[in-house]
Structures are given as structure tokens and as C-alpha cells.
N, C-alpha and C positions, 0 to 999 in steps of 0.2 A: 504494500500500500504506500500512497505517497501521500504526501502532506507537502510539499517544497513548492507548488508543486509542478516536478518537473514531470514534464509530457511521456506518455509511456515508449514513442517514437527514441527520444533521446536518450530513453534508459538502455532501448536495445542498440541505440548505436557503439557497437563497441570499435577501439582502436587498437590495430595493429601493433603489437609490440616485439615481433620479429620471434623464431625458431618454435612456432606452431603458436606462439599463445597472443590473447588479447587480452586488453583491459577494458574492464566495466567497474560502471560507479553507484556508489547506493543513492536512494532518494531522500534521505535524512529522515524516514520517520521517525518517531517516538516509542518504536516498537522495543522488549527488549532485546530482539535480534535481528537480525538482517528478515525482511519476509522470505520464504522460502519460494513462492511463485517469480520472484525476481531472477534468483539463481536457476530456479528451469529455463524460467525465457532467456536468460543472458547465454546459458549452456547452450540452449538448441542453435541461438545466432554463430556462437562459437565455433559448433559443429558443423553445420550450414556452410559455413565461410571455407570450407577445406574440399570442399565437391563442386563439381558442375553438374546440373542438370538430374538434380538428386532431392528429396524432400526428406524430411524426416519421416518414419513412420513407427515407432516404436522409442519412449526414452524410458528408465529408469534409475532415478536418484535418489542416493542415502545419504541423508546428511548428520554430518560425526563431529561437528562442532557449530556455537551459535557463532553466527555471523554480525561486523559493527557496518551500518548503513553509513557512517562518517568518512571511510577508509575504502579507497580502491580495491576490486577483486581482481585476481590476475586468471584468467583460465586457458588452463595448458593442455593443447588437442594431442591427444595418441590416435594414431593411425593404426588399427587393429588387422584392418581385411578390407582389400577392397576389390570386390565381385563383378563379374557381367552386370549384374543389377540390383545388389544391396553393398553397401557399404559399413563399418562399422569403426565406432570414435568412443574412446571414453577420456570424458571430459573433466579434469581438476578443478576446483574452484579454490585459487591460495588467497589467503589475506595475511598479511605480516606475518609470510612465510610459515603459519599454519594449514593445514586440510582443511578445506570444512565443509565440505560434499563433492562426493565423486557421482558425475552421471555417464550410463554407457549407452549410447546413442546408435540404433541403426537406422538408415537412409538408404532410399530406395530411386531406381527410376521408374518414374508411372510410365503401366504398360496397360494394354487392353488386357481383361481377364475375367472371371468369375463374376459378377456385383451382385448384394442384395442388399436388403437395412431394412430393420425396424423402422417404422416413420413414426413422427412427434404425433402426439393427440391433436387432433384438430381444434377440438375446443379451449386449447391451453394459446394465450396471446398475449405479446407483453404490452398492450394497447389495454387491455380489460385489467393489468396487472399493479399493484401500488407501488411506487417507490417507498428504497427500504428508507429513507428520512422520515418519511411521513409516516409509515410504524413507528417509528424509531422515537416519536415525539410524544408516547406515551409511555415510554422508558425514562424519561431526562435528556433525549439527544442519543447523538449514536458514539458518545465518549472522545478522551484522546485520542486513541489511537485512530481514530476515523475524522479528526478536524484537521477540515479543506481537504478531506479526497475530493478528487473531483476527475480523475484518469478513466474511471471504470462508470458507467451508470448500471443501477443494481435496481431488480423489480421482485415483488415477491406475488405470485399467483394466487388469487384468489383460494382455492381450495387450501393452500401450504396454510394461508393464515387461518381457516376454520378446525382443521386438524388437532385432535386432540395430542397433545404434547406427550403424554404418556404411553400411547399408542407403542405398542410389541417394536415393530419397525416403521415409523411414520418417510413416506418421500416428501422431498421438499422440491417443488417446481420452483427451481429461480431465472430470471430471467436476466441476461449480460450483457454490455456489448462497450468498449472502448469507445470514451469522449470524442475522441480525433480520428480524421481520417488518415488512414497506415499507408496509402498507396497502393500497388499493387503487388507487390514480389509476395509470393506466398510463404517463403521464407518467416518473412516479419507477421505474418496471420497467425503460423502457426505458435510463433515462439510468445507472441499476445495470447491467444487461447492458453498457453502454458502457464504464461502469467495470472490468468483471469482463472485458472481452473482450482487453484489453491484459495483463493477469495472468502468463499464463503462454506467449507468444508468442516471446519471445528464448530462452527453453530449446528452442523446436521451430527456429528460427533455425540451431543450431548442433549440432541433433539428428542429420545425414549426417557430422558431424566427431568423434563420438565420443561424445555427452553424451546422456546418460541423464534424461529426467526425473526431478526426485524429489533432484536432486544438485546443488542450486541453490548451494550454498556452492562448491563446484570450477566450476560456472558464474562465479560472481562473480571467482574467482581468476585463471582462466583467458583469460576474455574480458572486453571492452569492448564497449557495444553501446549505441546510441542509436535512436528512433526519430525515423525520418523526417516520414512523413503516416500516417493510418489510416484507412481506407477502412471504413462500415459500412450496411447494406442490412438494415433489418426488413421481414419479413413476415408470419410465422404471429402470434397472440398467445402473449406468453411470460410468465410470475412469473419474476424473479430471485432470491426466494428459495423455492421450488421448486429443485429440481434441473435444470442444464442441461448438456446433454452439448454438448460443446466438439470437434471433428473435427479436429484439426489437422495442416497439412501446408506442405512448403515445398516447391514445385516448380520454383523459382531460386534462382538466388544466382550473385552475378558481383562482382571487382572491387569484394569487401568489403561488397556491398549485398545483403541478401535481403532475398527475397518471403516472405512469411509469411500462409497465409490460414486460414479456419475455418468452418467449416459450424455452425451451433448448434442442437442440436433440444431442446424443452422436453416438457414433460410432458404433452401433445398428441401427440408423435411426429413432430409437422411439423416443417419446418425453420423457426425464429424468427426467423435474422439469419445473415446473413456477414458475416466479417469478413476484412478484406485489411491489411496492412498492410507497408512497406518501412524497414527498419531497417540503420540502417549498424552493423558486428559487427567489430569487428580484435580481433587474438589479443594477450595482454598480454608 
């Protein structure tokens, strides 16, 4: 998340810093660690940057230290394998010559082949949907950590908000999509959906314990929550800042760790990407 606030464009611009790696910069929030959807998207640009004619289609990152948003990240590409038509990179993330997530990225060339997809409910639209401010203004506001975002616009679905909070496994319908327009290169779509897919993932986390999306300031008070790895799988084509419906659901949690996953369909109606991801969550 950003608060500075600098555009999510300039966050993935990264610069060249010779013998595979580049540098990228944090956006200064107020967070206590770097957000982790930064370092997907800055990763995937990273890895991007090392192919021609190649997209990502597959990432997974574990992150093994928190990250400072004040202090440049340096990310150094390994060249694993690279195929007729996948590729593979695993990507370092150093800050003051610490770790503090490794992602291992494969990249593909699109070719004709198989298609199918799940398509999004018809009746789910982010027009009929409330901005999460405007919940958010029966909590106190949506907290620090979310003063002057203004990169990402956030909707929450009618159904999400009537959902009884307690509910076994409740889904949360959210609706996304990037303030600014990206351009074209799909490169930069994808490593935005990276970004934007971590967002709002620990409110669905601790969504069968009571918590409401939308009430992100009694999340913060409430709970403690770090992410582990994040798991992400493209496949339809998506624009990130288009509108993207966000599926989410958590169908574990044990021993203080949930699962936390998402189905994402774009404005195509196909599914664009899953996201998985395992976050450790204690109550404060």
C-alpha cells in the first residue's frame, strides 16, 4: 500500500543496476514492513526484464524477512532454464545486504492450445458495489495504514457485506482495479494484479472469526498477521486497471496459519489468475 503517494507505475519502474539485478524502491508507508504485494510486482518486473516475448505465468514467493519501505530493494535474477517455451528465474529480493524473499518465476510464450474458464457470476458488478471508504466510515475510517491510499480503488459486493461473518467458510466478492492508466505492455498488468492481489487477503484470513470487510481499522487493532509465501497462477489476459473481481475464500486455517486463496476474473469474464497465499494471523 502506498501513502506517499507514489503512483503504482513508478513503483514498478525499476533501474538497471548491471550483472542481472535491478533496483526498486519502497513507497514509505506506515506499514511495519515493506507490503508484500510490492515485492511480487517489483519481482515479476524483474523477471520480465530478462526475456523477450515471454509473460509470466506461474510465480511463487516466501518471504524470510520483514522488509523497510525507506530503503532500496536490490533484486538479483538467476537464470534457471530457459526452454522452446517456458522459461525459469528465481528472483532475490536484498535490502542492506539481507534476504528477504526469494521468488521462483516461470514464463512462458503464449501459444494456441487447450482454453477453458470458469466465468464470473453475472450478477456480481463493481457499479452495484460500495467503496470500501464508505464501509469503512462506520468503523472510524479505514486507519493509518490506509491514509491517502489512493493507487488501488477497492469495492466490496453487495452480498460480501450481508454475509454473516461467522459463517464455516464465508467468500468475499471484492472488486479492484489500479487508479492510473498502466499502458499497454502486459508485463506491467501482470506484475499490478501481483500487487493488487495481496491487498485485501488478511481481512478474508480472519473473515470465519468475526470481521467484516470494509473494517480494516478493528482488523489492525484486533489482529496481527504476516504473510508467509504467495502463490500466483495467470491465465486469461487481464488490464489491472480495468476492473477485477477478486473471489475470495479461506478454506483452512490451523495453529494460527491460514490459507487464503482467490479466483480473479477480468473484464473478459474469464478467470485471469489465482491467487493462494498462507499467512500466519494471532489475535492481539
Amino acid at each position: 500500500m502506498t501513502t506517499s503517494v507514489a503512483s503504482l507505475g513508478s513503483i514498478l519502474d525499476l533501474s538497471e543496476a548491471g550483472d542481472g539485478a535491478w533496483i526498486g524502491h519502497g513507497d514509505g508507508v506506515a506499514l511495519p514492513q515493506l507490503y508484500g504485494g510490492q515485492l511480487v510486482a517489483q519481482s515479476i518486473m524483474a523477471a520480465g526484464h530478462t526475456v523477450t516475448g515471454r509473460l509470466v505465468d506461474s510465480l511463487h514467493t516466501t518471504f524470510l524477512r520483514p522488509g523497510r519501505s525507506d530503503l532500496p530493494i536490490r533484486f538479483e535474477v538467476e537464470h534457471l532454464r530457459d526452454g522452446r517455451q517456458f522459461s525459469t528465474r528465481v528472483v532475490d529480493a536484498v535490502q542492506d545486504d539481507r534476504l528477504i524473499c526469494r521468488s521462483t518465476i516461470s514464463l512462458v510464450e503464449p501459444r494456441e492450445g487447450l482454453s477453458h474458464s470458469r466465468r464470473r457470476p453475472e450478477s456480481l458488478t463493481a457499479e452495484a458495489s460500495t467503496e470500501l471508504r464508505e464501509l469503512a466510515a462506520a468503523d472510524g475510517g479505514l486507519g493509518e495504514y490506509w491514509e491517502g491510499f489512493s493507487a488501488v480503488e477497492v469495492r466490496i459486493s453487495p452480498e460480501t457485506e450481508e454475509t454473516p461473518p461467522h459463517s464455516a467458510a464465508p467468500v468475499q466478492n471484492i472488486w479492484m482495479r489500479v487508479a492510473e492508466d498502466l499502458g499497454d505492455d502486459p508485463l506491467v498488468h501482470q506484475a499490478a494484479i501481483g500487487y493488487v492481489s495481496d491487498l485485501m487477503l488478511m481481512s478474508m484470513a480472519v473473515a470465519p472469526h468475526g470481521h467484516r470487510a470494509g473494517r480494516e481499522r478493528s482488523l489492525a487493532e484486533r489482529w496481527s498477521a504476516v504473510s508467509l509465501d504467495h502463490g500466483l497462477w495467470f491465465h486469461h489476459p487481464a488490464r489491472a486497471d480495468d476492473w477485477l473481481l477478486f473471489e475470495h475464500a479461506t478454506p483452512t486455517a490451523h495453529a494460527g496459519r491460514s490459507l487464503i486463496e482467490a479466483a480473479v476474473f477480468g473484464e473478459s469474464d474469464a478467470q485471469a489468475c489465482h491467487v493462494v497465499q498462507e499467512a500466519l494471523v494471532r489475535e492481539n
